[in-house]
Each structure stands twice: as structure tokens, then as C-alpha cells.
C-alpha positions as CSV (number, residue, x, y, z in Angstrom):
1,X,22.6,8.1,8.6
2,X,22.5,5.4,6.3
3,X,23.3,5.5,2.6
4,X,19.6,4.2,1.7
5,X,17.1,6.5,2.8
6,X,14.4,3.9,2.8
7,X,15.8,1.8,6.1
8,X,14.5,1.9,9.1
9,X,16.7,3.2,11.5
10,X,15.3,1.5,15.0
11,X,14.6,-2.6,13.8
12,X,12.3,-2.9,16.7
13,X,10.1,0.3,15.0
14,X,9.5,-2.3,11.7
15,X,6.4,-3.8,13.2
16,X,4.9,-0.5,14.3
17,X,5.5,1.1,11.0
18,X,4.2,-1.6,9.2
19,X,0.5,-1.5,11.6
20,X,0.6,2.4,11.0
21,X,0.7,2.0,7.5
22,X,-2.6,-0.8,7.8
23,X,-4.2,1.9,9.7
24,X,-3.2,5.3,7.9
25,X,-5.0,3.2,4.2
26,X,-8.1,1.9,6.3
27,X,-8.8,5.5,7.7
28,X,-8.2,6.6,3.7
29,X,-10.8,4.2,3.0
30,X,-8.0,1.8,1.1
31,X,-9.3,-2.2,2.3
32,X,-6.5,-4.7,2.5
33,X,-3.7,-2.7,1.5
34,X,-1.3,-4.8,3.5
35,X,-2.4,-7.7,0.8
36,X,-2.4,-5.6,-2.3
37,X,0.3,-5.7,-4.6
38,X,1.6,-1.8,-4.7
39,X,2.6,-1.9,-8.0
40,X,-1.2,-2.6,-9.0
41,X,-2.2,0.6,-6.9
42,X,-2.0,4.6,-8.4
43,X,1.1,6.4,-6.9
44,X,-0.7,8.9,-5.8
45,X,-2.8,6.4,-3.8
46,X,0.7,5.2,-1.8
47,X,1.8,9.0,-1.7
48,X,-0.9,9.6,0.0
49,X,-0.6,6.7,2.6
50,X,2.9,7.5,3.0
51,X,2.2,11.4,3.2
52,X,0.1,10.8,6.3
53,X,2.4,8.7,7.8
54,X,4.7,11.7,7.7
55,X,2.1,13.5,9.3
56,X,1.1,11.2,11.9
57,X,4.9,10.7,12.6
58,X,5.6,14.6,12.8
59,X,2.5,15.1,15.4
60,X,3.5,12.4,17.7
61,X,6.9,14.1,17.8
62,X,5.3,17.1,18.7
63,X,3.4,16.1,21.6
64,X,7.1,14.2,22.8
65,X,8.8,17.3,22.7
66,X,5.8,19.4,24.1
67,X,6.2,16.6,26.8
68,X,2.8,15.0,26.5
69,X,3.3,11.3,25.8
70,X,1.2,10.5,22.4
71,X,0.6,7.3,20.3
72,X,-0.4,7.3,16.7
């Protein structure tokens, strides 16, 4: 793995990632986060949005190895 643990491993995955993140703030209730300014946001607001990434991520892996197919 990389030295940097914030790259993205798969390039092609950047675009998805970015649309999961869009979607895991709307569904937190967080408008236009893609236009916000991060730094202008709490930290516990962007830990949140990344925590359920993680979450999201971790139960699409699940179904994938249970062998069901799964999208976010």
C-alpha cells in the first residue's frame, strides 16, 4: 500500500467515491456539501460523513463476499 493513507487505490473508483460522499451528507440531512468549504464545517460533521462511508463501504463488501452483488 501506499505511503499516504488518504489515496485512492483504484483511479477509476474517484468518481464513485466522490457521488457516495454527495449522497452519504444528503441522507445526513447536510445540503450542498460537495460546494461547502470543509474547513467551514464542524469535524464531527465530516467524521460523520466519512464514518458512514466506512459503513456503507464495509456492507457492500459483505454482500460481495456473501456473493450477492450490492451497490451503495
Amino acid at each position: 500500500m501506499p505511503g499516504n493513507n488518504n489515496s485512492i487505490l483504484v483511479s477509476q473508483a474517484r468518481a464513485a467515491l466522490e457521488q457516495m460522499k454527495n449522497e452519504t451528507a444528503a441522507e445526513l440531512g447536510i445540503q450542498n456539501y460537495a460546494q461547502q468549504y470543509k474547513g467551514d464545517l464542524p469535524s464531527r460533521v465530516n467524521g460523520s460523513v466519512g464514518g458512514y462511508m466506512v459503513k456503507k463501504m464495509i456492507a457492500l463488501a459483505e454482500q460481495q463476499l456473501a456473493g450477492g452483488t450490492g451497490t451503495f
